[in-house]
LOGUMAR-89792 format. One record per residue: residue number from 1; residue in one letter; x, y, z of N, C-alpha, C in turn. Coordinates in nm, 2 decimals. Example, Ala and Ser with C-alpha at 12.3 -4.5 7.8 and 13.67 -1.06 7.14 Angstrom:
+------+-------+--------+--------+--------+--------+--------+--------+--------+--------+--------+
! mipa ! lumfi !    npx !    npy !    npz !   capx !   capy !   capz !    cpx !    cpy !    cpz !
+------+-------+--------+--------+--------+--------+--------+--------+--------+--------+--------+
!    1 !     a !   1.32 !  -0.57 !   0.78 !   1.23 !  -0.45 !   0.78 !   1.32 !  -0.33 !   0.78 !
!    2 !     s !   1.28 !  -0.22 !   0.71 !   1.37 !  -0.11 !   0.71 !   1.29 !   0.00 !   0.79 !
+------+-------+--------+--------+--------+--------+--------+--------+--------+--------+--------+
% end
This chain:
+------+-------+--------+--------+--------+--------+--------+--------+--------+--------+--------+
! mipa ! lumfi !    npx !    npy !    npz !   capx !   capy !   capz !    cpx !    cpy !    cpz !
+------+-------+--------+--------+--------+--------+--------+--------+--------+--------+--------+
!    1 !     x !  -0.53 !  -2.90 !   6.15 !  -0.49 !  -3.02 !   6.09 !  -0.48 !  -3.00 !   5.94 !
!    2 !     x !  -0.42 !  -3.08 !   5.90 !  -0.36 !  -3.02 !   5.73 !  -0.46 !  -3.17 !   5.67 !
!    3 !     x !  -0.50 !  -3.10 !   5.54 !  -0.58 !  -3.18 !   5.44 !  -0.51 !  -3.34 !   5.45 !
!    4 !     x !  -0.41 !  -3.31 !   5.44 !  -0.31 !  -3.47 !   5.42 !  -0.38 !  -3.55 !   5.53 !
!    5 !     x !  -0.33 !  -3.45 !   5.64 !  -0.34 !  -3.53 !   5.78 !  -0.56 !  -3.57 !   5.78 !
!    6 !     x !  -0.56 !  -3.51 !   5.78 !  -0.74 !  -3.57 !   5.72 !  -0.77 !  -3.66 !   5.65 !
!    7 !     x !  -0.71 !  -3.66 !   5.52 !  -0.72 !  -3.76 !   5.44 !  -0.68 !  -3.91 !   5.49 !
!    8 !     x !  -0.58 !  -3.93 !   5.55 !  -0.48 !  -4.03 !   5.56 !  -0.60 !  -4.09 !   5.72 !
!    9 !     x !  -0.66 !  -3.99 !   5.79 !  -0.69 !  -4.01 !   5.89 !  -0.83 !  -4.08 !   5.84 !
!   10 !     x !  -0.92 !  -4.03 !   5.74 !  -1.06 !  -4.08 !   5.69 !  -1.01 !  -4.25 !   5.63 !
!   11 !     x !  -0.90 !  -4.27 !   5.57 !  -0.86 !  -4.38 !   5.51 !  -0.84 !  -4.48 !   5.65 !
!   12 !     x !  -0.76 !  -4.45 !   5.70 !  -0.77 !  -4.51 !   5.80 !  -0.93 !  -4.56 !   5.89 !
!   13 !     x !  -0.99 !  -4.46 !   5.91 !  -1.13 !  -4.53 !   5.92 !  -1.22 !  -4.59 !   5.82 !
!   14 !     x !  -1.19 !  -4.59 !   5.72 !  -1.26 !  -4.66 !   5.58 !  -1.20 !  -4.81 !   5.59 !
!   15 !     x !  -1.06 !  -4.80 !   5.64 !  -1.01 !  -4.95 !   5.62 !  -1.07 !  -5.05 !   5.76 !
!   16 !     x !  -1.11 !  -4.96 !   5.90 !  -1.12 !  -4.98 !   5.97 !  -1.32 !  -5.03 !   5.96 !
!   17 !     x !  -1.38 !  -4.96 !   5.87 !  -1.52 !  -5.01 !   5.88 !  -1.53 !  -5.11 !   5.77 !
!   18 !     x !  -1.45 !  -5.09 !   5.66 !  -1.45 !  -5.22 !   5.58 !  -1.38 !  -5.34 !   5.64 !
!   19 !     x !  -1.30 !  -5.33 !   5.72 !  -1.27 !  -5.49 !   5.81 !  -1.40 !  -5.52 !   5.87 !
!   20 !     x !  -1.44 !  -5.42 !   5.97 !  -1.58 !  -5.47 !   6.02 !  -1.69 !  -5.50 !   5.94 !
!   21 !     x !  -1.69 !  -5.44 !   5.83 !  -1.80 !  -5.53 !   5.74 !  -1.78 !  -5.63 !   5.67 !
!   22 !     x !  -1.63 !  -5.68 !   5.67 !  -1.60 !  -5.81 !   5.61 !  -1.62 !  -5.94 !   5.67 !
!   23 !     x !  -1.59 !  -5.87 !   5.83 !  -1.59 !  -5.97 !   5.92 !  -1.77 !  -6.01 !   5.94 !
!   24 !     x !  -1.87 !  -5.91 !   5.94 !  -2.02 !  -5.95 !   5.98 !  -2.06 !  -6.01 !   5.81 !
!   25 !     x !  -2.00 !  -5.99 !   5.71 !  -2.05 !  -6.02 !   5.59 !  -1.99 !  -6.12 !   5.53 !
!   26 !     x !  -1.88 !  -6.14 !   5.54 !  -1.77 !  -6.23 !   5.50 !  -1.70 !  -6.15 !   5.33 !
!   27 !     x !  -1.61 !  -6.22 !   5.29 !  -1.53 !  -6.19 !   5.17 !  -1.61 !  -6.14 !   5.06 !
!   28 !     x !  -1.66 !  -6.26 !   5.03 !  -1.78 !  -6.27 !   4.89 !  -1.89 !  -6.22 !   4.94 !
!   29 !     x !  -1.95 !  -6.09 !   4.95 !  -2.10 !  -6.04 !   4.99 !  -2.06 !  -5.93 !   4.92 !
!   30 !     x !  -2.22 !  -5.90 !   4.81 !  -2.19 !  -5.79 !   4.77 !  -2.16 !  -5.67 !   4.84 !
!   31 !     x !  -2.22 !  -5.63 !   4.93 !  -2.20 !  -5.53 !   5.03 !  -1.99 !  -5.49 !   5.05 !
!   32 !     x !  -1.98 !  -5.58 !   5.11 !  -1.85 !  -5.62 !   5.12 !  -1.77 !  -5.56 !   5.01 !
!   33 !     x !  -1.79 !  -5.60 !   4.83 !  -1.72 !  -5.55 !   4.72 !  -1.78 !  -5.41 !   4.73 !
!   34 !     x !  -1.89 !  -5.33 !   4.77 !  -1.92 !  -5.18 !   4.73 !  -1.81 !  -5.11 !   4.85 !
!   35 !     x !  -1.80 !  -5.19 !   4.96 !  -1.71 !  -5.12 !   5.04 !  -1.57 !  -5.14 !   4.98 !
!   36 !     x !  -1.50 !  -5.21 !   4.89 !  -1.37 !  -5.23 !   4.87 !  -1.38 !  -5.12 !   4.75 !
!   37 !     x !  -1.48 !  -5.14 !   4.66 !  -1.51 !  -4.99 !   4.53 !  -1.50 !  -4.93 !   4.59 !
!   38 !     x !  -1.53 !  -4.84 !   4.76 !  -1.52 !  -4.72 !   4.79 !  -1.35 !  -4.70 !   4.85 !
!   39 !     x !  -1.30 !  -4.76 !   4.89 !  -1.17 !  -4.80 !   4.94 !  -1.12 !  -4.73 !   4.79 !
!   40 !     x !  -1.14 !  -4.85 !   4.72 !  -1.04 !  -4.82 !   4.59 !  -1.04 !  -4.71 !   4.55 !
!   41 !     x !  -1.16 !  -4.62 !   4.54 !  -1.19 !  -4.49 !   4.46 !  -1.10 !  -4.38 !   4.56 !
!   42 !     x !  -1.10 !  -4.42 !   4.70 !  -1.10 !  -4.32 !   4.77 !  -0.89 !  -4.31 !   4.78 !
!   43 !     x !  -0.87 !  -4.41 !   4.74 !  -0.73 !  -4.45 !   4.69 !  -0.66 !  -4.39 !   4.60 !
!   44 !     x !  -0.76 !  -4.42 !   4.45 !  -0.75 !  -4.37 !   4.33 !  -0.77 !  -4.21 !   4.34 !
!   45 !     x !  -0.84 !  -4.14 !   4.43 !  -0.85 !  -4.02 !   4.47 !  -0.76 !  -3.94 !   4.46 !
!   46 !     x !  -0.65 !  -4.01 !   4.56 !  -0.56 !  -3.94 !   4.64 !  -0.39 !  -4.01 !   4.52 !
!   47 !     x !  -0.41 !  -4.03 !   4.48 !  -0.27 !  -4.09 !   4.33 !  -0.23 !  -4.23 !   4.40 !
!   48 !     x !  -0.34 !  -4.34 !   4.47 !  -0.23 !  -4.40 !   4.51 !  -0.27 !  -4.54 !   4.45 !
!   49 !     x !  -0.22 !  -4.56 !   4.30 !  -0.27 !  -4.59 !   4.20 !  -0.29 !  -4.76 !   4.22 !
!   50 !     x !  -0.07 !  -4.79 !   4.25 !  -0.08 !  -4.94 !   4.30 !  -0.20 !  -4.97 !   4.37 !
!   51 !     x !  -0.23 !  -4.93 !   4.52 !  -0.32 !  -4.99 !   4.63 !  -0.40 !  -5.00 !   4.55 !
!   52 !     x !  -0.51 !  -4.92 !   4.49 !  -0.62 !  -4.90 !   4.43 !  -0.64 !  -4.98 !   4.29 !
!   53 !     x !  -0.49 !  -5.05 !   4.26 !  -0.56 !  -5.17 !   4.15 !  -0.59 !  -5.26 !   4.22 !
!   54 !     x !  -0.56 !  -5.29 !   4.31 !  -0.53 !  -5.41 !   4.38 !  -0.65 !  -5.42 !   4.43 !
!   55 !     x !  -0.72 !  -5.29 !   4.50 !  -0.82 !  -5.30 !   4.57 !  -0.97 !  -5.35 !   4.45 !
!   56 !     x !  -0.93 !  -5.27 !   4.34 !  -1.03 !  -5.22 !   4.23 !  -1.02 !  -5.42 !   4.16 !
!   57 !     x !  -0.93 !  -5.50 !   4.17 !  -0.91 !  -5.63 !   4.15 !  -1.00 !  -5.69 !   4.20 !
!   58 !     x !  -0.95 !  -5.73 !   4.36 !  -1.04 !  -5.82 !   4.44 !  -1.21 !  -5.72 !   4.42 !
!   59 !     x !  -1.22 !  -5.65 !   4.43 !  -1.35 !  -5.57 !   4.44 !  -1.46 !  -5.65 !   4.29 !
!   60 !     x !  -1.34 !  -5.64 !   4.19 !  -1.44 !  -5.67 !   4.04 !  -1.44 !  -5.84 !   4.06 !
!   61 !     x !  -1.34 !  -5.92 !   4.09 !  -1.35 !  -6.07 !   4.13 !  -1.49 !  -6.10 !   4.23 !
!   62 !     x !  -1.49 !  -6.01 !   4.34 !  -1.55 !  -6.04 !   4.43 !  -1.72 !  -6.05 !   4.34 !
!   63 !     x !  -1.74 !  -5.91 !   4.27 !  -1.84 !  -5.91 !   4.20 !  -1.93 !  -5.95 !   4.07 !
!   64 !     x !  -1.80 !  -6.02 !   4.00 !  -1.83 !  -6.07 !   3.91 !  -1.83 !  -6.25 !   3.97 !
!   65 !     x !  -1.81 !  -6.31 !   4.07 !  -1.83 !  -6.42 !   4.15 !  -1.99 !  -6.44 !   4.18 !
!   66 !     x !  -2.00 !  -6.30 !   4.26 !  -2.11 !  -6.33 !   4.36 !  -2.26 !  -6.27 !   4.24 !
!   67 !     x !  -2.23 !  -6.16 !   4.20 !  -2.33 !  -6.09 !   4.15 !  -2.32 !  -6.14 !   3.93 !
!   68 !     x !  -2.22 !  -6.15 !   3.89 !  -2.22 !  -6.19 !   3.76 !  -2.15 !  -6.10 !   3.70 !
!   69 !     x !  -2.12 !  -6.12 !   3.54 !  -2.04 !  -6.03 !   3.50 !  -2.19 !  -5.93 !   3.37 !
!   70 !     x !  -2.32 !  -6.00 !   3.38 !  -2.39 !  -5.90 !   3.36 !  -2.45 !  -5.79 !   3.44 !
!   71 !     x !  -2.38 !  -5.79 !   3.57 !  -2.50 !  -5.68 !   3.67 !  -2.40 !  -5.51 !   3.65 !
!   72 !     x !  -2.46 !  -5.41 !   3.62 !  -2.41 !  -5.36 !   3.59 !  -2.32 !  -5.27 !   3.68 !
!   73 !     x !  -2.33 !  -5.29 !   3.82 !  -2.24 !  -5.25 !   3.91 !  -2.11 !  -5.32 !   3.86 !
!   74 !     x !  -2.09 !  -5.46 !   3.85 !  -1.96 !  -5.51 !   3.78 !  -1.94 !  -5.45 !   3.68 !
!   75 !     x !  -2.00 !  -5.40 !   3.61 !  -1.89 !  -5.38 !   3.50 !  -1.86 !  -5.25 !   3.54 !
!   76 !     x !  -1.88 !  -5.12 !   3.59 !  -1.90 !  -5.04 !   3.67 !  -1.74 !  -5.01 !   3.70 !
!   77 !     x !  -1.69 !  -5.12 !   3.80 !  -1.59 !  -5.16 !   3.93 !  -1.52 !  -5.21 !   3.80 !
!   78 !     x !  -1.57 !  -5.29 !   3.71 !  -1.42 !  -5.30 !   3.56 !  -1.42 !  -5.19 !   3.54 !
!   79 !     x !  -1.45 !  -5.12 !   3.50 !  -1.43 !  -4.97 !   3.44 !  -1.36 !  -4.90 !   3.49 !
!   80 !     x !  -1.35 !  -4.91 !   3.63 !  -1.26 !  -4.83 !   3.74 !  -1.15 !  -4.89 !   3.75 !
!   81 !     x !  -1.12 !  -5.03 !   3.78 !  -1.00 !  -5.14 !   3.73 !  -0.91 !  -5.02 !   3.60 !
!   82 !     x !  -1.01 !  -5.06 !   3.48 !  -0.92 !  -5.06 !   3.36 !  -0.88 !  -4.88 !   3.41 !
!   83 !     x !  -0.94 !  -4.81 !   3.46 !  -0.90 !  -4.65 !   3.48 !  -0.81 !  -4.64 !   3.57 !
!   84 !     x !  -0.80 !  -4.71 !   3.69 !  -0.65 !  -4.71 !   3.73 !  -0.54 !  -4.79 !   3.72 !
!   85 !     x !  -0.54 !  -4.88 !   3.58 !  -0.45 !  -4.91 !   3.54 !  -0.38 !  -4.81 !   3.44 !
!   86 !     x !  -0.48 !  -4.76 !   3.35 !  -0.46 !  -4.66 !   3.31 !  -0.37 !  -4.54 !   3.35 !
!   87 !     x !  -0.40 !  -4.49 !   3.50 !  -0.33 !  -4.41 !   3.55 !  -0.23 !  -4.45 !   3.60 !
!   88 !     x !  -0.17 !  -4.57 !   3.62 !  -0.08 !  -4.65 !   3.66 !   0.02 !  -4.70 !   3.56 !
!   89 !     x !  -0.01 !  -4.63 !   3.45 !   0.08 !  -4.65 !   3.34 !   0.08 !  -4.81 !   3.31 !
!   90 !     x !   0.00 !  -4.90 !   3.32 !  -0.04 !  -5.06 !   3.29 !  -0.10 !  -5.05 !   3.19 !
!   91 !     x !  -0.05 !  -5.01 !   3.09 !  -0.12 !  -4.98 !   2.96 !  -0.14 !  -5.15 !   2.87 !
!   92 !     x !  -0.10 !  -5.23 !   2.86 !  -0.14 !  -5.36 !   2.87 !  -0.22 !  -5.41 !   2.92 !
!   93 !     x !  -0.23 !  -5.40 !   3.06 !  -0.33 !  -5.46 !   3.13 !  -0.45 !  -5.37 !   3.14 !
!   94 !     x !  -0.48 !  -5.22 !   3.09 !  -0.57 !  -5.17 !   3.09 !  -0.64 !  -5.20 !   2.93 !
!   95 !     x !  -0.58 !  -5.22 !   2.83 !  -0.64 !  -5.25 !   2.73 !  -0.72 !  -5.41 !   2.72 !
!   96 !     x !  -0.68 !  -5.46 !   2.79 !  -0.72 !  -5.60 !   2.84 !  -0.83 !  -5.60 !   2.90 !
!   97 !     x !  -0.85 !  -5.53 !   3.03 !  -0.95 !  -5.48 !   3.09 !  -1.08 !  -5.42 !   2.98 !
!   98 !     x !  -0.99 !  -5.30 !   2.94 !  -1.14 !  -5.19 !   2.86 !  -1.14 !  -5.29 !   2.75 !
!   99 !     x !  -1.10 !  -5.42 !   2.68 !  -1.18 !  -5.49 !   2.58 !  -1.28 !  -5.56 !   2.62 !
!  100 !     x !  -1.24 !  -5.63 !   2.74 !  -1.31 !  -5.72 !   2.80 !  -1.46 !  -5.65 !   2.86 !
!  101 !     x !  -1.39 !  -5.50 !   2.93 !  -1.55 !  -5.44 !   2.96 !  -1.64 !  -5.39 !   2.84 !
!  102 !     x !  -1.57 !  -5.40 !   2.72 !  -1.64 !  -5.34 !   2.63 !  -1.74 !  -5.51 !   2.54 !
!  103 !     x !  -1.67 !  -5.58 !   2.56 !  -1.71 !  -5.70 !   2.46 !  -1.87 !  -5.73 !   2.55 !
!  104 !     x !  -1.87 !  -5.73 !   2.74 !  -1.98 !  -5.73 !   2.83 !  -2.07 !  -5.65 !   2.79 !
!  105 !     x !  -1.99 !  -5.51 !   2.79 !  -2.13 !  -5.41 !   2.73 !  -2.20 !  -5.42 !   2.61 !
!  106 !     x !  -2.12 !  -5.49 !   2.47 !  -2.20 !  -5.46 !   2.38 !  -2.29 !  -5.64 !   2.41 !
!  107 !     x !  -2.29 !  -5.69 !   2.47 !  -2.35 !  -5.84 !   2.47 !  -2.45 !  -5.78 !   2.61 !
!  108 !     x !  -2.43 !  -5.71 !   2.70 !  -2.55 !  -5.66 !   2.85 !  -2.62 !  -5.58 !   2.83 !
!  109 !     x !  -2.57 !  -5.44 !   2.78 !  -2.64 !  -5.29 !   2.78 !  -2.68 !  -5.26 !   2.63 !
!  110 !     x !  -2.61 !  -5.31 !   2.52 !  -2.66 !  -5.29 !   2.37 !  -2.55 !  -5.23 !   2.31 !
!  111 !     x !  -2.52 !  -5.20 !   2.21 !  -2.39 !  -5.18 !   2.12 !  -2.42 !  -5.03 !   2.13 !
!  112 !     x !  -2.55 !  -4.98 !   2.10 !  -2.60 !  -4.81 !   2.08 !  -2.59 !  -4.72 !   2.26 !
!  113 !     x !  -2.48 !  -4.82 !   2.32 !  -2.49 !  -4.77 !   2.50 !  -2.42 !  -4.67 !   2.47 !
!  114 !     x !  -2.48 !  -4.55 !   2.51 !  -2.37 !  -4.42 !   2.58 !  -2.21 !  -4.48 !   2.68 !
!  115 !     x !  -2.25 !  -4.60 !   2.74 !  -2.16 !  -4.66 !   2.76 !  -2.03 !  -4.72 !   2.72 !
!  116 !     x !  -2.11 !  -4.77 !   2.60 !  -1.99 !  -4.86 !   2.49 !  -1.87 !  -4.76 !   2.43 !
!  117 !     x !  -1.99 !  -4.63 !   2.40 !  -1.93 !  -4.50 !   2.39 !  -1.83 !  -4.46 !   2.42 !
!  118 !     x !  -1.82 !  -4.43 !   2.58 !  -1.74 !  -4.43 !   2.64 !  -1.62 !  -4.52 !   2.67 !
!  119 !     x !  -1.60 !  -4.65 !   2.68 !  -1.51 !  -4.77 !   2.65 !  -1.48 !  -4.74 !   2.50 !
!  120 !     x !  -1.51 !  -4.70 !   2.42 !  -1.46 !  -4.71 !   2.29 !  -1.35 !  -4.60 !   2.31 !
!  121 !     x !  -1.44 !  -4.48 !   2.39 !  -1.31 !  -4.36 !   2.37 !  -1.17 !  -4.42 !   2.44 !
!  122 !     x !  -1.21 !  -4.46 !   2.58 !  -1.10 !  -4.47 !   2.65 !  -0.98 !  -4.61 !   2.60 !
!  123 !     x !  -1.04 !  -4.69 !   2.49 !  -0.94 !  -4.76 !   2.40 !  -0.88 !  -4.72 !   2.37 !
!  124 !     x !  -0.96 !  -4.55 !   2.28 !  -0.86 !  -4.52 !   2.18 !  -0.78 !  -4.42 !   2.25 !
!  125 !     x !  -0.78 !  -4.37 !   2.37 !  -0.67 !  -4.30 !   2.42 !  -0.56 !  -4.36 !   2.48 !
!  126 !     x !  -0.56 !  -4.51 !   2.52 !  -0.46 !  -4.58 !   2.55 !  -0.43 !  -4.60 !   2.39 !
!  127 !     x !  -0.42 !  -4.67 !   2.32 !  -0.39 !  -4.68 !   2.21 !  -0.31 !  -4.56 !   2.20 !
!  128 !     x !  -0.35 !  -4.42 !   2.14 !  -0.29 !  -4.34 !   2.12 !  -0.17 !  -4.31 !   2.23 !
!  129 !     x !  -0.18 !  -4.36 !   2.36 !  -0.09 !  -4.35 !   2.48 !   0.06 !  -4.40 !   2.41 !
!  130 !     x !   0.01 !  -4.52 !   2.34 !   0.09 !  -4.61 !   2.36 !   0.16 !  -4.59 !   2.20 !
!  131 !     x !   0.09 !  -4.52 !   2.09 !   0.11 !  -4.44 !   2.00 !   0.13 !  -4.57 !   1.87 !
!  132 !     x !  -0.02 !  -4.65 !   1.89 !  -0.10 !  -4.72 !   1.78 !  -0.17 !  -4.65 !   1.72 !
!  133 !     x !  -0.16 !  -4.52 !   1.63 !  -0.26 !  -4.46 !   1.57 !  -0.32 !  -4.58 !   1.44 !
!  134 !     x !  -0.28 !  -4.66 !   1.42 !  -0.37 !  -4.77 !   1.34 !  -0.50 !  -4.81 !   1.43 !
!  135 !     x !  -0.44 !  -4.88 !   1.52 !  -0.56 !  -4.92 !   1.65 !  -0.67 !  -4.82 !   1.69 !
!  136 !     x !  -0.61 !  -4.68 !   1.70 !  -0.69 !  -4.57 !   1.73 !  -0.74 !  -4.52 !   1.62 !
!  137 !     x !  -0.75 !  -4.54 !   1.49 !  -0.81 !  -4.53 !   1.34 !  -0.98 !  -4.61 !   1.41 !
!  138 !     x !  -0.89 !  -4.74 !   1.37 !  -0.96 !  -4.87 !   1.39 !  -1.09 !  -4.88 !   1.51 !
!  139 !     x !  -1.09 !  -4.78 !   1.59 !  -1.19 !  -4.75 !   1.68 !  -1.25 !  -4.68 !   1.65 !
!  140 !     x !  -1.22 !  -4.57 !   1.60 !  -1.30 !  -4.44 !   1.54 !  -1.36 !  -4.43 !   1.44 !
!  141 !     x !  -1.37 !  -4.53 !   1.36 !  -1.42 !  -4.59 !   1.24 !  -1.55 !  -4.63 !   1.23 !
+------+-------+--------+--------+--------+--------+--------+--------+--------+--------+--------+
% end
């Protein structure tokens, strides 16, 4: 069996145990969003960038509803949002995202977060994507 044919066949049972945990859990249960983060990732894995916003959407709604937008699993599932929008060439909507996860971090985890850190960098590579080297000044500053 060829890697593809494995891959496609593991997805297929991932979608098949996340129905069944949707259905004993319902929509909105945290459980429920960690199974749609794993869907999404395992999407985002394989380049299949559309599905995996979509998934990485309802997943961060689901979590920032039920759990809040300070628990740090959500911002987590934003982070992965704004990264495959990113790879999805949604360069708009990912900088929308990484502000919004960045303005959570510095008000949840503290401004001095290894975290924030990281959201700062991945601004300034969209930015530079998008070839705002003012904007990308403006972060590195």
């Amino acid at each position: 069996m060829l890697l593809l044919d494995i891959c496609l066949l593991y997805i297929c049972y991932y979608v098949e145990a996340f129905e069944l945990c949707e259905k004993l859990h319902g929509k909105s249960h945290p459980i429920t969003a960690t199974e749609l983060t794993g869907l999404g990732t395992l999407l985002y894995c394989q380049g299949r960038f559309e599905e995996a916003t979509h998934i990485f959407e309802r997943a961060y709604n689901t979590r920032r509803t039920v759990l809040g937008v300070s628990n740090i699993d959500t911002l987590t599932v934003l982070m992965y949002y704004g990264d495959v929008l990113y790879d999805n060439n949604q360069l708009d909507l990912c900088i929308i995202q990484y502000e919004e996860l960045l303005s959570l971090q510095e008000l949840y985890v503290g401004a001095d977060s290894p975290d924030v850190t990281a959201t700062l960098t991945k601004l300034a590579e969209v930015h530079t994507e998008r070839g705002d080297i003012k904007k990308w000044y403006e972060l590195h500053v």
